[in-house]
C-alpha positions as CSV (number, residue, x, y, z in Angstrom):
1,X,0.0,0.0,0.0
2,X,0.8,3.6,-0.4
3,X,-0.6,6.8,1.6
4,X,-2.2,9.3,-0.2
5,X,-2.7,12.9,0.6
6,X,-5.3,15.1,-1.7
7,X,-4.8,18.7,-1.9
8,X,-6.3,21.6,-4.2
9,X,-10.2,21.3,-3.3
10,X,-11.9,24.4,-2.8
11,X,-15.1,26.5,-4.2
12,X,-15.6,27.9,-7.7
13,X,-17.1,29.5,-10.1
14,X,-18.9,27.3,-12.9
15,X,-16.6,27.6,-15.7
16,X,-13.4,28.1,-13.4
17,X,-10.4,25.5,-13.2
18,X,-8.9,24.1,-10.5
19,X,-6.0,21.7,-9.8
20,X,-5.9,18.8,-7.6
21,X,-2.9,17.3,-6.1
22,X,-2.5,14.0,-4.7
23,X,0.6,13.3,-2.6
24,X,2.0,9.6,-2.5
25,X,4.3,7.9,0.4
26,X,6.2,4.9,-0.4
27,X,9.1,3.6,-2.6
28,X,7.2,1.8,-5.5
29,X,4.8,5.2,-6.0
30,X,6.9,4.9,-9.7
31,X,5.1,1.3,-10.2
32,X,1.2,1.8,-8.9
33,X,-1.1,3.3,-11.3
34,X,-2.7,6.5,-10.0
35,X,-6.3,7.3,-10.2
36,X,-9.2,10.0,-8.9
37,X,-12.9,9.0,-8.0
38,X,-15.0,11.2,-6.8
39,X,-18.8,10.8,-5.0
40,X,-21.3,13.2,-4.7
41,X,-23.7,13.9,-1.7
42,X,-26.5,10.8,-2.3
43,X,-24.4,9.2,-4.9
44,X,-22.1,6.6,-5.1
45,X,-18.4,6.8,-5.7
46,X,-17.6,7.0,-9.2
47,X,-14.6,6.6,-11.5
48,X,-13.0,10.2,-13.0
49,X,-9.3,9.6,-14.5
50,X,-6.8,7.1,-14.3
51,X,-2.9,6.8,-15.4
52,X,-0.4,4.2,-15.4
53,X,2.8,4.1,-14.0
54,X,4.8,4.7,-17.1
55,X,2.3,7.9,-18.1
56,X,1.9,5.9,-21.3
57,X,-1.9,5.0,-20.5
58,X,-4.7,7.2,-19.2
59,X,-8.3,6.6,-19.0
60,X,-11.3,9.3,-18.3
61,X,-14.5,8.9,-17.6
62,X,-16.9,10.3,-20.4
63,X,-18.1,12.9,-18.3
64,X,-15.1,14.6,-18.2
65,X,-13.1,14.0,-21.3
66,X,-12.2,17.3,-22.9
67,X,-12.3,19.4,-19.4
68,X,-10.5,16.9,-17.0
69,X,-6.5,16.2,-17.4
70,X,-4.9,13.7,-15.7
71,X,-0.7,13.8,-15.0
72,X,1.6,12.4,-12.4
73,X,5.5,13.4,-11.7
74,X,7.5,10.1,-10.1
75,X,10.2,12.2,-9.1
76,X,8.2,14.2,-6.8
77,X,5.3,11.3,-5.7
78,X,2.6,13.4,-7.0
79,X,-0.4,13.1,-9.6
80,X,-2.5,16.2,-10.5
81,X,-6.0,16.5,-11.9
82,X,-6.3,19.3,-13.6
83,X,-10.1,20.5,-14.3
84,X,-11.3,22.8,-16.2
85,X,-14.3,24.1,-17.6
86,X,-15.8,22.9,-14.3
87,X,-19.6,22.5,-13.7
88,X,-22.2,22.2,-11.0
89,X,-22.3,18.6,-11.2
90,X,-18.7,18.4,-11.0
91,X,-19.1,18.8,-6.7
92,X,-18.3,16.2,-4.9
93,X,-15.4,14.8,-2.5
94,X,-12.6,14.2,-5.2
95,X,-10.6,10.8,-3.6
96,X,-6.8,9.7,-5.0
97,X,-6.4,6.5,-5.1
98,X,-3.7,3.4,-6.2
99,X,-3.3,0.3,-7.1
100,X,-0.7,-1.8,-9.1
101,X,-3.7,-3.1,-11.8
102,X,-5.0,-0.6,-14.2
103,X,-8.0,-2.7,-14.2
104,X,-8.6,-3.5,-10.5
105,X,-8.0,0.7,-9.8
106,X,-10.6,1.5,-12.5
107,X,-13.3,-0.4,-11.1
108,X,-12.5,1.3,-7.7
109,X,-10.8,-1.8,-6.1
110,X,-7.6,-0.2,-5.6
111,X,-5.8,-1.2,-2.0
112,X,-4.8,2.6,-1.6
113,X,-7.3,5.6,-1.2
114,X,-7.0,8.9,0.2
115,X,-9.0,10.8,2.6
116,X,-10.5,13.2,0.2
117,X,-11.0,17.0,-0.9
118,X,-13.8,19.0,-1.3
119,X,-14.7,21.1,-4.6
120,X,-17.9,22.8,-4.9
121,X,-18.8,24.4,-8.2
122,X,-21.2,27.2,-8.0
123,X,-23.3,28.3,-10.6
């Protein structure tokens, strides 16, 4: 396992950006694939972006393809989601998360999660 520390939440404007930062402990960070989920008040969690180890893969959910990008550094133990173009329904508790499967990470079985930040889009 790894521990994972989510920064970057806050409130904004519908159409405004913001960037989400996801801090990583451990030694193999370089060899788990690093994803976001997110879950909204009355929903269940939900799958947002993914990326492999290498940086060679990435996967997005439909919903936000074309706003949402997602992009890790290994020298520094960090992804980032950046979002853009965001929207009301974009609110919810945005979790990091990782796992050494692409697969078992996309389907939210990842061994690793974060504790969360908040973004609030207003309209």
């Amino acid at each position: 396992q790894v521990q994972l520390l989510e920064s970057g939440g806050g409130l904004v404007q519908a159409g405004g950006s913001l960037r989400l930062s996801c801090a990583a402990s451990g030694r193999t960070f370089s060899r788990y694939t690093m994803g976001w989920f997110r879950q909204a008040p009355g929903k269940e969690r939900e799958f947002v972006a993914a990326i492999r180890w290498s940086g060679s893969r990435t996967y997005y959910a439909d919903s936000v393809k074309g706003r949402f990008t997602i992009s890790r550094d290994n020298a520094k133990n960090t992804v980032y989601l950046q979002m853009n173009s965001l929207k009301p329904e974009d609110t919810a508790v945005y979790y990091c998360a990782a796992d050494p499967s692409d697969g078992e990470l996309v389907a939210g079985n990842s061994d690793s999660w974060g504790q969360g930040t908040q973004v609030t889009v207003s309209s």
